[in-house]
DSSP file (Angstrom, degrees, kcal/mol; ACC not computed):
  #  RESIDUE AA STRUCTURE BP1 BP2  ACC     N-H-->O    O-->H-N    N-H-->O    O-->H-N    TCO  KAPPA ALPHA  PHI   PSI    X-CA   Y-CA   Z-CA
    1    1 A X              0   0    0      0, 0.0     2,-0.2     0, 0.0     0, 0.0   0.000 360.0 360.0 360.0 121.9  -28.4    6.4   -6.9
    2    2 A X    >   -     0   0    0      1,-0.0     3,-1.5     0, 0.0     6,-0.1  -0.438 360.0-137.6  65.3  73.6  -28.5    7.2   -3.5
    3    3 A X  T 3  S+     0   0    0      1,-0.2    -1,-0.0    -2,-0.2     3,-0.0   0.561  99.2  44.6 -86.3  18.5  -25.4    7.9   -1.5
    4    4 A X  T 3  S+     0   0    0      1,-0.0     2,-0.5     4,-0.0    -1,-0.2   0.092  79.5 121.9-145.3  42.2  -26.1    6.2    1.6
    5    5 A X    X>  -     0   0    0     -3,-1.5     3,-1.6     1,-0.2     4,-0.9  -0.940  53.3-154.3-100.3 116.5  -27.5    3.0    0.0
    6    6 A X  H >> S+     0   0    0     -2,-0.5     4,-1.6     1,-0.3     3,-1.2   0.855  90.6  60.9 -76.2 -52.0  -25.3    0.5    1.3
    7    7 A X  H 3> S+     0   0    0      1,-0.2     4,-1.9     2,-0.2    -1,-0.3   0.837 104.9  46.5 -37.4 -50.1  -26.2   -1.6   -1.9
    8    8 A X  H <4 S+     0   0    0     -3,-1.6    -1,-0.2     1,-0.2    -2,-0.2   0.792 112.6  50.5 -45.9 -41.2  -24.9    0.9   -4.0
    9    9 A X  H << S+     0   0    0     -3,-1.2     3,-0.3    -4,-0.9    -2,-0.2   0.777 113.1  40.3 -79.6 -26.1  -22.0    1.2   -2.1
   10   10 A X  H  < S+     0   0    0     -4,-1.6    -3,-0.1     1,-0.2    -1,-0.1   0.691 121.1  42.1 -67.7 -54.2  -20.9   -2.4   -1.8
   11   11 A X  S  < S+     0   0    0     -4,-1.9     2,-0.4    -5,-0.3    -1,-0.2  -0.402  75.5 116.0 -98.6  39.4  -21.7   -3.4   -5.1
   12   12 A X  S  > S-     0   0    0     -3,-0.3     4,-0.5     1,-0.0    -4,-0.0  -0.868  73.9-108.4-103.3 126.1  -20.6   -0.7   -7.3
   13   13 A X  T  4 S+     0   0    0     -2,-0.4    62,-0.3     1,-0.2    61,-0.3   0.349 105.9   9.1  -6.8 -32.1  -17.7   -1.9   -9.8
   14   14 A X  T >> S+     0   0    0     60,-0.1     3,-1.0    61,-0.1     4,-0.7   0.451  93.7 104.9-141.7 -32.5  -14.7   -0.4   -8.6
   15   15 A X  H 3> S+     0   0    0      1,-0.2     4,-1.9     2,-0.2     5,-0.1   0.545  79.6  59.9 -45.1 -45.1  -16.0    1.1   -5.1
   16   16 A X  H 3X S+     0   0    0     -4,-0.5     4,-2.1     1,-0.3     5,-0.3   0.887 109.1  44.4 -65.8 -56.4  -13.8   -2.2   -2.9
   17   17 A X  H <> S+     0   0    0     -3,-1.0     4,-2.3    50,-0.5    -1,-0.3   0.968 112.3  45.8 -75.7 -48.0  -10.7   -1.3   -4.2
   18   18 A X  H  X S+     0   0    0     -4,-0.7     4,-0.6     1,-0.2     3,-0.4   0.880 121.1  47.9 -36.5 -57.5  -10.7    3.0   -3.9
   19   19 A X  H >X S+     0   0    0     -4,-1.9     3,-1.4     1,-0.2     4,-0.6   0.933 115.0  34.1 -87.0 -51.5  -11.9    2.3   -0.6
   20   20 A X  H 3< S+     0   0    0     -4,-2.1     4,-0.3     1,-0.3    44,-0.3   0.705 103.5  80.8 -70.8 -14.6   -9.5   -0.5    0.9
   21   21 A X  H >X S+     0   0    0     -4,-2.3     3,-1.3    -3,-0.4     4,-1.1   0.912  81.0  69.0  -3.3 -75.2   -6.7    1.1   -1.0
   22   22 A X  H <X>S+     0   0    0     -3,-1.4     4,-2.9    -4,-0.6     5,-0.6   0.698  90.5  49.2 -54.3 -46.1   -6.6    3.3    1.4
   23   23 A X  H 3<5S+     0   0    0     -4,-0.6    -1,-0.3     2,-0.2     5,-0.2   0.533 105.6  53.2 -74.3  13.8   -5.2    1.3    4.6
   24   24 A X  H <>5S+     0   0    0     -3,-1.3     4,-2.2    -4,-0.3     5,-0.2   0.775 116.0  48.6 -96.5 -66.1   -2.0   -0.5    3.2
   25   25 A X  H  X5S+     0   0    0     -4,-1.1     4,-1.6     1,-0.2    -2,-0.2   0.772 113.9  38.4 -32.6 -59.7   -1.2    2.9    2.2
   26   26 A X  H  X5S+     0   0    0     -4,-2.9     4,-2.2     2,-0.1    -1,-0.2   0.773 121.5  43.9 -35.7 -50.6   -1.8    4.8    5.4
   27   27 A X  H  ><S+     0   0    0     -5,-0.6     4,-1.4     2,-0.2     3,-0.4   0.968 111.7  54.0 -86.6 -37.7   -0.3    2.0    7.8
   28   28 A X  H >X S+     0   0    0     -4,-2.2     3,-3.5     1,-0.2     4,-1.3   0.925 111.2  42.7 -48.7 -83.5    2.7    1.3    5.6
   29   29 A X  H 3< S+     0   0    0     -4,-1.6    -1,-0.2     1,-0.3    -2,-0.2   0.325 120.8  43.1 -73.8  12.4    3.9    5.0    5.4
   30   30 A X  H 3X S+     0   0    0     -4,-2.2     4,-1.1    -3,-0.4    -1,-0.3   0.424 109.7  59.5 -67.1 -14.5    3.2    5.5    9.2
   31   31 A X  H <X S+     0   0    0     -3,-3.5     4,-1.8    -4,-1.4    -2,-0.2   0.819 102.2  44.7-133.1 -74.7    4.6    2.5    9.6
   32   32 A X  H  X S+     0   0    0     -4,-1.3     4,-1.3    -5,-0.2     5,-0.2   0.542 112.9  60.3 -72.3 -33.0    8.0    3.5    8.1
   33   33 A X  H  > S+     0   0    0     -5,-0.3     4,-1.2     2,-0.2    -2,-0.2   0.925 105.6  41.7 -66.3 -39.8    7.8    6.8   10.2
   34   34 A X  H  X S+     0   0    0     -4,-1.1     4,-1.8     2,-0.2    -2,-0.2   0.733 116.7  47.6 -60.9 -36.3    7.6    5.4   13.4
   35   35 A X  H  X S+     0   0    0     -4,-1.8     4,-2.9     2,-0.2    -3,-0.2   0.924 115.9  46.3 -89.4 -53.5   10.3    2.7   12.6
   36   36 A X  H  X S+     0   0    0     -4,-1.3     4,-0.7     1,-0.2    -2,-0.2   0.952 116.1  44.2 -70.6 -20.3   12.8    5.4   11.0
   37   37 A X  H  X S+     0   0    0     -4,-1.2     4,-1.2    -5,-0.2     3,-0.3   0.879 111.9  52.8 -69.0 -30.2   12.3    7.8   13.8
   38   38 A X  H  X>S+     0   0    0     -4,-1.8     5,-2.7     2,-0.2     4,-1.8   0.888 109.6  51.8 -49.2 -55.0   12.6    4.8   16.4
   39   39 A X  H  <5S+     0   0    0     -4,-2.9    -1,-0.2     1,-0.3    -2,-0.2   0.423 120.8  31.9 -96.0   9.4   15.9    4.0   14.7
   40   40 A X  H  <5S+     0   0    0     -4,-0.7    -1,-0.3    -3,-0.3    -2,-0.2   0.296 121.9  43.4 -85.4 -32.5   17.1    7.8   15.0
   41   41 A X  H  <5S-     0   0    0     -4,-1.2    -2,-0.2    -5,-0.1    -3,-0.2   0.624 111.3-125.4 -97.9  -9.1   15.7    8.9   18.1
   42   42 A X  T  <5 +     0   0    0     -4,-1.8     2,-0.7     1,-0.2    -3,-0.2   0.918  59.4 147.8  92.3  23.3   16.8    5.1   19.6
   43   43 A X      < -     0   0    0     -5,-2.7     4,-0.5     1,-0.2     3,-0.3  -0.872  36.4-173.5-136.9  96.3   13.4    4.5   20.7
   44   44 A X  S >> S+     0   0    0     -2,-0.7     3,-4.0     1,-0.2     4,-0.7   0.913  88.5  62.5 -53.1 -57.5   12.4    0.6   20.5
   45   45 A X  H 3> S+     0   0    0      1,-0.3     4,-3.4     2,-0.2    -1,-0.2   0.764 103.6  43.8 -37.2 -52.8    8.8    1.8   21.4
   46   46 A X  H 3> S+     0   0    0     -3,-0.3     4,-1.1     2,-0.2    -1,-0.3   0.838 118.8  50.9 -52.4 -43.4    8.5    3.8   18.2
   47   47 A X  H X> S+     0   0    0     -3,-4.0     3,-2.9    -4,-0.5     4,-1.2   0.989 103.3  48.2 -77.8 -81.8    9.9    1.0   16.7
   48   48 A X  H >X S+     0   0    0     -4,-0.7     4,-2.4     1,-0.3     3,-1.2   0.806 113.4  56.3  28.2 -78.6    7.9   -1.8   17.9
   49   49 A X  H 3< S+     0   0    0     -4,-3.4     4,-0.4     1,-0.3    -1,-0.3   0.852 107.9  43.6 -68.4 -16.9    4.8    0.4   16.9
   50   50 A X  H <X S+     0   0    0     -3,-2.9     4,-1.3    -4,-1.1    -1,-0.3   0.546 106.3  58.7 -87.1   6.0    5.8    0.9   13.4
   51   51 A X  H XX S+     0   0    0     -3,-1.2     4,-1.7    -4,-1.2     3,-1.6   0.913 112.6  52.3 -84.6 -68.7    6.9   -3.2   13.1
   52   52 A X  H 3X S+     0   0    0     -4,-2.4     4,-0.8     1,-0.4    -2,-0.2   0.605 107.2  42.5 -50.0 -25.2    2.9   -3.3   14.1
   53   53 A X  H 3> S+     0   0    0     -4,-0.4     4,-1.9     2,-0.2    -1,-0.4   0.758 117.5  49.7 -97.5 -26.5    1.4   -0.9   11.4
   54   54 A X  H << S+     0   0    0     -3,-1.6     4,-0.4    -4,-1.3    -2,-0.2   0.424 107.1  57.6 -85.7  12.3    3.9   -2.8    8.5
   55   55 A X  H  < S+     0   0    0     -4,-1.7    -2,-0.2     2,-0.1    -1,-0.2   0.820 116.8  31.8-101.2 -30.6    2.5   -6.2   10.0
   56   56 A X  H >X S+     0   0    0     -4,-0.8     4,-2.9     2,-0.2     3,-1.8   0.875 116.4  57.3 -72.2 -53.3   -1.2   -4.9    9.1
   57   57 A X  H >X S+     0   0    0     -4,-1.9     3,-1.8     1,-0.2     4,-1.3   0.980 109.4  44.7 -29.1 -84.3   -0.1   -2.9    6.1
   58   58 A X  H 34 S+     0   0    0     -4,-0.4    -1,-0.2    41,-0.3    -2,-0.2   0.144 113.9  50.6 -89.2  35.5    1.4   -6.1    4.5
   59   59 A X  H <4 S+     0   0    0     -3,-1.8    -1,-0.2    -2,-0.2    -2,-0.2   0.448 115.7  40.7 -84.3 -33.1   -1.8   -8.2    5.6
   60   60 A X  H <X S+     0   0    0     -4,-2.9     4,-2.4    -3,-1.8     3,-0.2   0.651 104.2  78.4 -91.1 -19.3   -4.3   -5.4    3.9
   61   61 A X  H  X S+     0   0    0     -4,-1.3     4,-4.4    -5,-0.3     5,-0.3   0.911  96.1  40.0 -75.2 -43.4   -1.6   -5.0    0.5
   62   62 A X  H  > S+     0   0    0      2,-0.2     4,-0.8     1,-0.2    -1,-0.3   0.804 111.2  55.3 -93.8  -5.2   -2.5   -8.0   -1.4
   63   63 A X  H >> S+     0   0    0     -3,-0.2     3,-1.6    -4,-0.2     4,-0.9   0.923 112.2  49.0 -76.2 -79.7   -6.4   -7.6   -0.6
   64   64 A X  H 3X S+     0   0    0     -4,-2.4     4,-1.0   -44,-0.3    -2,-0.2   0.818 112.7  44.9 -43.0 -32.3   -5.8   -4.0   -2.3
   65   65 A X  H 3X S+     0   0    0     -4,-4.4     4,-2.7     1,-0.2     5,-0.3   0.960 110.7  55.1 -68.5 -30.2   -3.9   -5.6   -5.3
   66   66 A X  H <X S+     0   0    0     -3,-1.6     4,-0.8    -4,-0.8    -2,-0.2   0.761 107.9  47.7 -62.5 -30.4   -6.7   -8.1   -5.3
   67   67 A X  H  < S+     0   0    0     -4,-0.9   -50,-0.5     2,-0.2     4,-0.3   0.638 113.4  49.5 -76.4 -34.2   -9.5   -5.0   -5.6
   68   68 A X  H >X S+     0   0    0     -4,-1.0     3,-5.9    -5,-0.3     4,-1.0   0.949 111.1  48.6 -75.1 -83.2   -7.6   -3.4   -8.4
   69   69 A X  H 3< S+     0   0    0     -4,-2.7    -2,-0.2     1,-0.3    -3,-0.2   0.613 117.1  41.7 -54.1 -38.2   -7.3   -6.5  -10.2
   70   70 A X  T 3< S+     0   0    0     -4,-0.8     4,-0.4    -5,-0.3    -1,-0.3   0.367 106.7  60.8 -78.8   0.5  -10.7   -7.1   -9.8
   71   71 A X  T X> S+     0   0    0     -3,-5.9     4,-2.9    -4,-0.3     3,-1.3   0.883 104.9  48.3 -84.8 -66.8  -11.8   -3.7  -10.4
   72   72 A X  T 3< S+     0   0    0     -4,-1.0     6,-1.3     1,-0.3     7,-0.4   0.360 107.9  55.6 -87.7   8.0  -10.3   -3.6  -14.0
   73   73 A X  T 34 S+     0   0    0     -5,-0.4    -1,-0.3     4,-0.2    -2,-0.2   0.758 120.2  28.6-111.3 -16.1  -11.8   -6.6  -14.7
   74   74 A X  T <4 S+     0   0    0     -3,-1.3    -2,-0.2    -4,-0.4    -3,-0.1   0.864 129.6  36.8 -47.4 -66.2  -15.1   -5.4  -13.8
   75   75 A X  S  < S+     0   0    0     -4,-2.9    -3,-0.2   -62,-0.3   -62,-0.1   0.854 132.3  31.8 -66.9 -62.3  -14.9   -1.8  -14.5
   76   76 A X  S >  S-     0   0    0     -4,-0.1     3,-0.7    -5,-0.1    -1,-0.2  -0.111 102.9-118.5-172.0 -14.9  -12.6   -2.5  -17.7
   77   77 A X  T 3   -     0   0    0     -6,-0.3    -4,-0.2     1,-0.2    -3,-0.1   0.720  62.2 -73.2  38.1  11.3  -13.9   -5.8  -18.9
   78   78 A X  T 3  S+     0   0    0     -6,-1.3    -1,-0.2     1,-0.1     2,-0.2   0.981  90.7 164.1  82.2  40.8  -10.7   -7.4  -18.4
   79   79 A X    <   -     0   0    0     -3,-0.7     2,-0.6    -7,-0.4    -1,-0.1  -0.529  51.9 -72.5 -79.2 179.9   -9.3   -5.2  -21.8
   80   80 A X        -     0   0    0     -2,-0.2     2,-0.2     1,-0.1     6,-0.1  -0.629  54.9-123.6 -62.0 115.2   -6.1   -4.8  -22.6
   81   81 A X        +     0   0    0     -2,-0.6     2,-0.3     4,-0.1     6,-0.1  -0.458  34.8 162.7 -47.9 113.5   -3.9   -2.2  -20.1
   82   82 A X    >   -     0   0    0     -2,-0.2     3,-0.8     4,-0.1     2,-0.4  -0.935  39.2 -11.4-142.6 176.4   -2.0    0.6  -21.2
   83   83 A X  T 3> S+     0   0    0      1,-0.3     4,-0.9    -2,-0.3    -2,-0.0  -0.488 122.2   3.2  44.9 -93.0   -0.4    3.7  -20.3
   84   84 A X  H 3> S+     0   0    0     -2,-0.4     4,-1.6     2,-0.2    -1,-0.3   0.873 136.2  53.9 -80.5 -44.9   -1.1    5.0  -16.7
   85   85 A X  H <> S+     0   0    0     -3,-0.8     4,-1.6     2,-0.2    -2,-0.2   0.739 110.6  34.3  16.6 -88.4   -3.0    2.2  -16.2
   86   86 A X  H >4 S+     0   0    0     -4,-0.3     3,-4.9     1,-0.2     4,-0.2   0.949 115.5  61.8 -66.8 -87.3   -0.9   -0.7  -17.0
   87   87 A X  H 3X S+     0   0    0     -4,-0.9     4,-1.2     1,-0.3     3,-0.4   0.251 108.6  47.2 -39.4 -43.9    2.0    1.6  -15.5
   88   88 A X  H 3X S+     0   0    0     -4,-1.6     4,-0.8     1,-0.2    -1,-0.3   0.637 104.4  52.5 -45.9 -39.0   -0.2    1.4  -12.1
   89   89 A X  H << S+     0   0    0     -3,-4.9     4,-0.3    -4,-1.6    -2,-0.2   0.631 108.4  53.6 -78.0   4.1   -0.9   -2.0  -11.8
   90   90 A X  H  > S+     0   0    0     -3,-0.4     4,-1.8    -4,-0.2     5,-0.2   0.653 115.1  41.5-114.4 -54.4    3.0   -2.7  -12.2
   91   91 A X  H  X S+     0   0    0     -4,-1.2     4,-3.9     1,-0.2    -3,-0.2   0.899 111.0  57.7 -80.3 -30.9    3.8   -0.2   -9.2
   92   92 A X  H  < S+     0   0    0     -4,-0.8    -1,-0.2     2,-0.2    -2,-0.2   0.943 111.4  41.8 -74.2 -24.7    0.9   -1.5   -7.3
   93   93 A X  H >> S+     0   0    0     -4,-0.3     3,-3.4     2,-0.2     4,-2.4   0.952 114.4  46.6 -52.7 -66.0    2.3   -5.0   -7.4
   94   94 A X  H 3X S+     0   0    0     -4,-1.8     4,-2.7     1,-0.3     5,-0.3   0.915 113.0  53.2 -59.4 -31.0    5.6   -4.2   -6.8
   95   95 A X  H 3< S+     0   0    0     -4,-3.9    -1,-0.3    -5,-0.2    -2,-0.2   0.559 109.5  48.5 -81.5  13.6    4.4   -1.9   -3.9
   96   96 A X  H <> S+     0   0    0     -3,-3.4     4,-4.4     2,-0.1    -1,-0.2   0.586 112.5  44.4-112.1 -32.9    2.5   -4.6   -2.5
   97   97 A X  H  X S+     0   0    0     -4,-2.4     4,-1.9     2,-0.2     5,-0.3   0.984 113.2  55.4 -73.7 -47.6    5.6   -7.4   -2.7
   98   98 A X  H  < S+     0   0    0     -4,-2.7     4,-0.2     1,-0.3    -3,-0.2   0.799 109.8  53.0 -72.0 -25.9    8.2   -4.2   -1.2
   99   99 A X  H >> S+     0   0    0     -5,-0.3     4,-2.0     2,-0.2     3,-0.8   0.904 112.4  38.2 -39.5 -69.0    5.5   -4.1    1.7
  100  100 A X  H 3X S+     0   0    0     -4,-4.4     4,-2.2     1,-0.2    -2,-0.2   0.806 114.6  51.9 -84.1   7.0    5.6   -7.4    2.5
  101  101 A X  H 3X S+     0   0    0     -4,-1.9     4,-1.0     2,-0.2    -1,-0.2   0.354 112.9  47.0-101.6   0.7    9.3   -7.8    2.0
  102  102 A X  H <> S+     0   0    0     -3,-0.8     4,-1.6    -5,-0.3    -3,-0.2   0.801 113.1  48.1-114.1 -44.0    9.8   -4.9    4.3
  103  103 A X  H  X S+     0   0    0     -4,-2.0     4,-3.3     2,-0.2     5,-0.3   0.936 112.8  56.4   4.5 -82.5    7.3   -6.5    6.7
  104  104 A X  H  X S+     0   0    0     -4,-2.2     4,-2.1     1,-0.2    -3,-0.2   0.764 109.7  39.0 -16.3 -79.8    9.5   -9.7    6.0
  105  105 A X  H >X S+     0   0    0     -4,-1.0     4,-2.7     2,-0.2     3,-1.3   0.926 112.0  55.6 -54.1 -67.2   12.7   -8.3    7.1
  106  106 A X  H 3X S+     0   0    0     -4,-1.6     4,-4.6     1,-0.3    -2,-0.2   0.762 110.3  47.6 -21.9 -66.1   11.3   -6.5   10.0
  107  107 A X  H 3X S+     0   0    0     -4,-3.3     4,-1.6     2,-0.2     5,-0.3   0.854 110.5  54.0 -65.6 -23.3    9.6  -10.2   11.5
  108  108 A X  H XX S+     0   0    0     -4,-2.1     4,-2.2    -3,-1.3     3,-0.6   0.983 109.4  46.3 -67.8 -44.2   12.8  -11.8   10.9
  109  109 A X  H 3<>S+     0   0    0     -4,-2.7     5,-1.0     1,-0.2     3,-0.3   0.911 115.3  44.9 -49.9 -50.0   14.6   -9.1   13.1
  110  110 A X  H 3<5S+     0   0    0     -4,-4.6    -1,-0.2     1,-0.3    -2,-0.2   0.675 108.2  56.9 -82.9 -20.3   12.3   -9.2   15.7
  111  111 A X  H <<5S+     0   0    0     -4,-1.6    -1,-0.3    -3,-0.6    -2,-0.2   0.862 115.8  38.8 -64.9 -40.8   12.0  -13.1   15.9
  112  112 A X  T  <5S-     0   0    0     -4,-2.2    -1,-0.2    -5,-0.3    -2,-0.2   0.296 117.3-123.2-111.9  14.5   15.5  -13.4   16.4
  113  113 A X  T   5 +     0   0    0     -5,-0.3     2,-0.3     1,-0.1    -3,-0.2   0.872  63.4 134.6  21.3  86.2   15.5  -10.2   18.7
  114  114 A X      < -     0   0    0     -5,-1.0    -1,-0.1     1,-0.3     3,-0.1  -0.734  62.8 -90.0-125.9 169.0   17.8   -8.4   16.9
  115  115 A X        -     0   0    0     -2,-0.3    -1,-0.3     1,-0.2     2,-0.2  -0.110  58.7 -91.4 -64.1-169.6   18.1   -4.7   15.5
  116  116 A X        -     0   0    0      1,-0.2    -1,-0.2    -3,-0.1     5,-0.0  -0.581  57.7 -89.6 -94.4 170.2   16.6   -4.2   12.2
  117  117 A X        -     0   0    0     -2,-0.2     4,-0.2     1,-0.2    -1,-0.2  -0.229  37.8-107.7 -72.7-168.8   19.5   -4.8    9.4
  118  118 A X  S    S+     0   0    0      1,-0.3     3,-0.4     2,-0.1    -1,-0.2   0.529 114.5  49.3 -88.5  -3.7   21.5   -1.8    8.4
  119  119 A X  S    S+     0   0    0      1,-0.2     3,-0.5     2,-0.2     4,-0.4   0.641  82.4  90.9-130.8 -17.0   19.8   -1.5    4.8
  120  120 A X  S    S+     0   0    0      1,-0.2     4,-0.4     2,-0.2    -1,-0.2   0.715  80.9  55.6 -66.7 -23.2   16.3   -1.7    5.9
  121  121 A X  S >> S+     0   0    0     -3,-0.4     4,-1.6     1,-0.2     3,-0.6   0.842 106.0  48.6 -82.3 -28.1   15.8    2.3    6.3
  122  122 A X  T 34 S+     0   0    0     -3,-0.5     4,-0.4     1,-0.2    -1,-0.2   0.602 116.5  45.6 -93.6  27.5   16.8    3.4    2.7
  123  123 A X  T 34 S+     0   0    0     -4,-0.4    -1,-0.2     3,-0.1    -2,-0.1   0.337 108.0  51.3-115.5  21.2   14.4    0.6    1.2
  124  124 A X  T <> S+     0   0    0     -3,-0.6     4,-1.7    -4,-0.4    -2,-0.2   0.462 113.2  51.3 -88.9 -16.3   11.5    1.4    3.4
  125  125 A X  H  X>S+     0   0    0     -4,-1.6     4,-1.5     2,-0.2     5,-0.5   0.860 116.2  38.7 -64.7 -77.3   12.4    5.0    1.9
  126  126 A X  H  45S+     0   0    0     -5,-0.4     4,-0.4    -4,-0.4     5,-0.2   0.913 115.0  55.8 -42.4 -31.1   12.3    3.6   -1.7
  127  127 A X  H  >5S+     0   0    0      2,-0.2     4,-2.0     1,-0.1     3,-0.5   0.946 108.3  49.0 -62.9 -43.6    9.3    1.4   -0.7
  128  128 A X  H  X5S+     0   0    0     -4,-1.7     4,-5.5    -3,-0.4     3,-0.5   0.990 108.8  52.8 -53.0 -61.4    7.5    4.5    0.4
  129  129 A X  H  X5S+     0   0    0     -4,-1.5     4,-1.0     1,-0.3    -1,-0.3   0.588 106.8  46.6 -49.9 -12.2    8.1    6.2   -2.4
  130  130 A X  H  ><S+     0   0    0     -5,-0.5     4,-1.4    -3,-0.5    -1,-0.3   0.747 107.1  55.5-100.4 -22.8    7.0    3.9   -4.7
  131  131 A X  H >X S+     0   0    0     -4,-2.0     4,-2.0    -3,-0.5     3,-0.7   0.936 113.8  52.0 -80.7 -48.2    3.5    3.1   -2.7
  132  132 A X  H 3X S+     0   0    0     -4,-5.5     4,-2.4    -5,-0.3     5,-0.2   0.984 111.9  39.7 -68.1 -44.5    3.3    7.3   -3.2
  133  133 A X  H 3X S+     0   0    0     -4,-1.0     4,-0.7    -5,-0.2    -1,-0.3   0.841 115.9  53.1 -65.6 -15.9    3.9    7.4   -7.1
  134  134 A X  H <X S+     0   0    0     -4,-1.4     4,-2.2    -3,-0.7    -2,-0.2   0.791 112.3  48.8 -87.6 -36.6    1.6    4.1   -7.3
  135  135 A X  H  X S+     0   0    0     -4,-2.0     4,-0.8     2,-0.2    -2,-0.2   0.924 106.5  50.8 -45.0 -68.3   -0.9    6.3   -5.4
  136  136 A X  H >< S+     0   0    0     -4,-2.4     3,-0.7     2,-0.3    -1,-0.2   0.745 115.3  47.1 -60.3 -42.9   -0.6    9.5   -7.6
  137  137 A X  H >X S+     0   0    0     -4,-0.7     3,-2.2     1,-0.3     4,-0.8   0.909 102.6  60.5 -80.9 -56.7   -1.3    7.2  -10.5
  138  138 A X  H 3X S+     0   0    0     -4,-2.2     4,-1.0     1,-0.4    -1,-0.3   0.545 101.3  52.5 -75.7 -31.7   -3.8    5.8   -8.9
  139  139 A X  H <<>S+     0   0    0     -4,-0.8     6,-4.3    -3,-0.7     5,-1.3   0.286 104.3  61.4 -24.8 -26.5   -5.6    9.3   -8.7
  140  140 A X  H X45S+     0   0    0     -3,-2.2     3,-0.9     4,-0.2    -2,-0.2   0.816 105.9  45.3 -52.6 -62.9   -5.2    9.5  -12.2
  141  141 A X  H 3<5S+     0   0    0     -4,-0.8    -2,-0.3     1,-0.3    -3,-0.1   0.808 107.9  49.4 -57.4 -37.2   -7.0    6.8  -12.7
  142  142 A X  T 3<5S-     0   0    0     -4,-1.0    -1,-0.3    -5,-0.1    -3,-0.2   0.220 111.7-112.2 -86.2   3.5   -9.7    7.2  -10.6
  143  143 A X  T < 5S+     0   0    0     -3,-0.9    -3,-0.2     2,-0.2    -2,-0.1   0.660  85.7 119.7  51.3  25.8  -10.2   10.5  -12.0
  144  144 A X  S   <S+     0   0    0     -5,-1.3     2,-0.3     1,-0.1    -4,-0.2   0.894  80.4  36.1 -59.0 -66.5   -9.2   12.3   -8.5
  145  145 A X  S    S-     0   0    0     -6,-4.3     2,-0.5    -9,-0.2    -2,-0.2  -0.671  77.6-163.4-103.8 143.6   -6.1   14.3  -10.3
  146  146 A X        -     0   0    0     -2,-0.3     2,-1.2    -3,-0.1    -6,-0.1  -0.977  17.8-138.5-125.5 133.4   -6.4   15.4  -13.8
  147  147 A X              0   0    0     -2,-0.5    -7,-0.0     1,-0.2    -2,-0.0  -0.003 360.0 360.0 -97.9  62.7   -3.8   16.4  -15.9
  148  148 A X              0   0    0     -2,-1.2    -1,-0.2     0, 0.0     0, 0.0   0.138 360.0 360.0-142.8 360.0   -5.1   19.5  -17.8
């Protein structure tokens, strides 16, 4: 194989999800920088730009759950899930709903041109964090990280 045969690359088993992973991830937890620094330094602009990277983020999230899912039914033949595994598709759901639900909140505020609510920075923290341990897992899998 070839690494700059676009066939290869396109059509390979798992390749759509490593690679599209990547932007839900990226734009989320920039996303969540901009918008807690905005709401600490006071600076709607900052804010504004991170509402813009968690409106793309939780467009790109459920296309990345959709690549996983479809990965491991490819890759995996649709067996049974266990350990790090299972334990990853479970955070990669949930990090895909706390995306758009942070998203969510975010368009309501700004439809009704409002601040954000009060509770919305510690569960874009906990959201983050969970998209980064679903990550690390996800490196596990992929045979990125190894644990020995």
């Amino acid at each position: 194989m070839h690494p700059f045969d676009i066939r290869s690359v396109v059509l390979a088993k798992h390749a759509q999800h490593v690679v599209i992973i990547h932007f839900p991830i990226a734009l989320f937890i920039v996303g969540v920088a901009f918008d807690l620094l905005g709401i600490f330094r006071r600076n709607k602009m900052l804010q504004t730009a991170g509402y813009y990277n968690l409106s793309v983020a939780a467009l790109t999230a459920p296309l990345a759950v959709a690549t996983g899912i479809l990965a491991w039914q490819l890759q995996l033949n649709a067996q049974r899930l266990h350990g790090i595994i299972l334990l990853h598709l479970i955070l990669g759901t949930m990090s895909a709903l706390l995306i758009c639900l942070v998203w969510w909140l975010q368009f309501k505020a700004t439809r009704a041109q409002t601040t954000s609510p009060s509770y919305i920075a510690p569960l874009e923290i906990v959201a983050a964090a969970v998209v980064a341990i679903t990550g690390h897992l996800g490196g596990f899998v992929s045979g990125v990280n190894t644990s020995g």
